[in-house]
C-alpha positions in Angstrom: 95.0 232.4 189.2 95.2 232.0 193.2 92.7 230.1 195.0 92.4 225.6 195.1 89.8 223.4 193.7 88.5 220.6 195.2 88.1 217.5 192.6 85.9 214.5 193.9 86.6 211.6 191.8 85.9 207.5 191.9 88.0 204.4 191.0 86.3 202.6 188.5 87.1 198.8 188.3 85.9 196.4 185.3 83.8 194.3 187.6 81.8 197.5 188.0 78.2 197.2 187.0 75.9 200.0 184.8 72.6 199.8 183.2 69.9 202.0 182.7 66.6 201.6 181.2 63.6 203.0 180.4 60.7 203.2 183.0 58.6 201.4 180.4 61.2 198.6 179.7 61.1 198.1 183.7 57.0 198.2 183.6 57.1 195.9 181.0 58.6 192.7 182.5 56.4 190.4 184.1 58.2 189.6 187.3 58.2 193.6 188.4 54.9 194.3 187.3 53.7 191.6 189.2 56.3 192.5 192.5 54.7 195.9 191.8 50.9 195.0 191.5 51.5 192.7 194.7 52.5 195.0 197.0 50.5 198.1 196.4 47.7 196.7 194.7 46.9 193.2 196.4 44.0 191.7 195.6 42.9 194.0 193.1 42.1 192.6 189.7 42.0 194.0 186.2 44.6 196.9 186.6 47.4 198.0 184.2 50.7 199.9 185.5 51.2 203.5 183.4 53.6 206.1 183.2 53.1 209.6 181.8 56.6 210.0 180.6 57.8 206.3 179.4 61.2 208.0 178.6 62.1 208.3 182.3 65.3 206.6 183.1 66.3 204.4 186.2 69.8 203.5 186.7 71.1 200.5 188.3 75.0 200.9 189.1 77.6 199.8 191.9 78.0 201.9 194.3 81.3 203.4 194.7 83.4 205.2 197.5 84.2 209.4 196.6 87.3 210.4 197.4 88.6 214.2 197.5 91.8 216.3 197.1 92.7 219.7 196.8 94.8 221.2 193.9 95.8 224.7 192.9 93.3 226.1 190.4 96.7 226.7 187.9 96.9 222.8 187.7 93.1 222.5 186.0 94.4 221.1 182.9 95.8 218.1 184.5 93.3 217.2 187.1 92.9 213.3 185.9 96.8 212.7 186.3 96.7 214.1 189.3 93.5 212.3 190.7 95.3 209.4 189.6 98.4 210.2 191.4 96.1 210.6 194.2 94.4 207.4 194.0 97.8 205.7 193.4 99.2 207.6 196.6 96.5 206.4 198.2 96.9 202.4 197.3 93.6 202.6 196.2 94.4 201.3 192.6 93.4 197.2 192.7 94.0 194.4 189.9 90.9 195.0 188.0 90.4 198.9 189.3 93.1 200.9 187.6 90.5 204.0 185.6 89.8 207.2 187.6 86.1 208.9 186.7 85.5 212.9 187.8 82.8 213.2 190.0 82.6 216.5 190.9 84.8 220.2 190.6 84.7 222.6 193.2 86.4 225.5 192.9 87.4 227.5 196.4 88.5 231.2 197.0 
């Protein structure tokens, strides 16, 4: 196969944080309903916060630098080695931040 892919991936360190939850479970506690009521509803009484889909998700997660690199498409099979190579090239690879996560293939002509 000729032709390069371009593989976007992150460091992931164990300080990182990740939760997600349910638009209803964020509806549901009292601070953010009233944050919520307060600031596009003030001084309005008597009115509930609703969702039509309570299964919607929100997502609350570090935010993390991408980082690229190009590889032959004939090397596929060992993209996480060498996005760790990469990273480790790189001196990217701290303490506590020592897992690679794919973000993204691209494959080019």
């Amino acid at each position: 196969m000729d032709g390069t892919i371009v593989v976007t991936y992150k460091i992931v360190c164990k300080s990182d944080f990740n939760l997600e939850l349910t638009l209803q479970k964020l509806l549901e506690n009292e601070k953010i309903a009233k944050a919520i009521k307060g600031e596009f509803a003030k001084g309005i009484r008597n009115i509930e916060l609703l969702t039509k889909n309570n299964n919607s998700k929100i997502r609350i997660e570090t935010t993390k630098e991408l980082y690229q690199f190009e590889v032959n498409k004939n090397d596929f099979a060992d993209l996480i080695s060498l996005a760790e190579e990469d990273a480790t090239s790189r001196k990217l690879m701290k303490k506590d931040c020592s897992h690679i996560e794919l973000v993204d293939i691209k494959t080019l002509d």
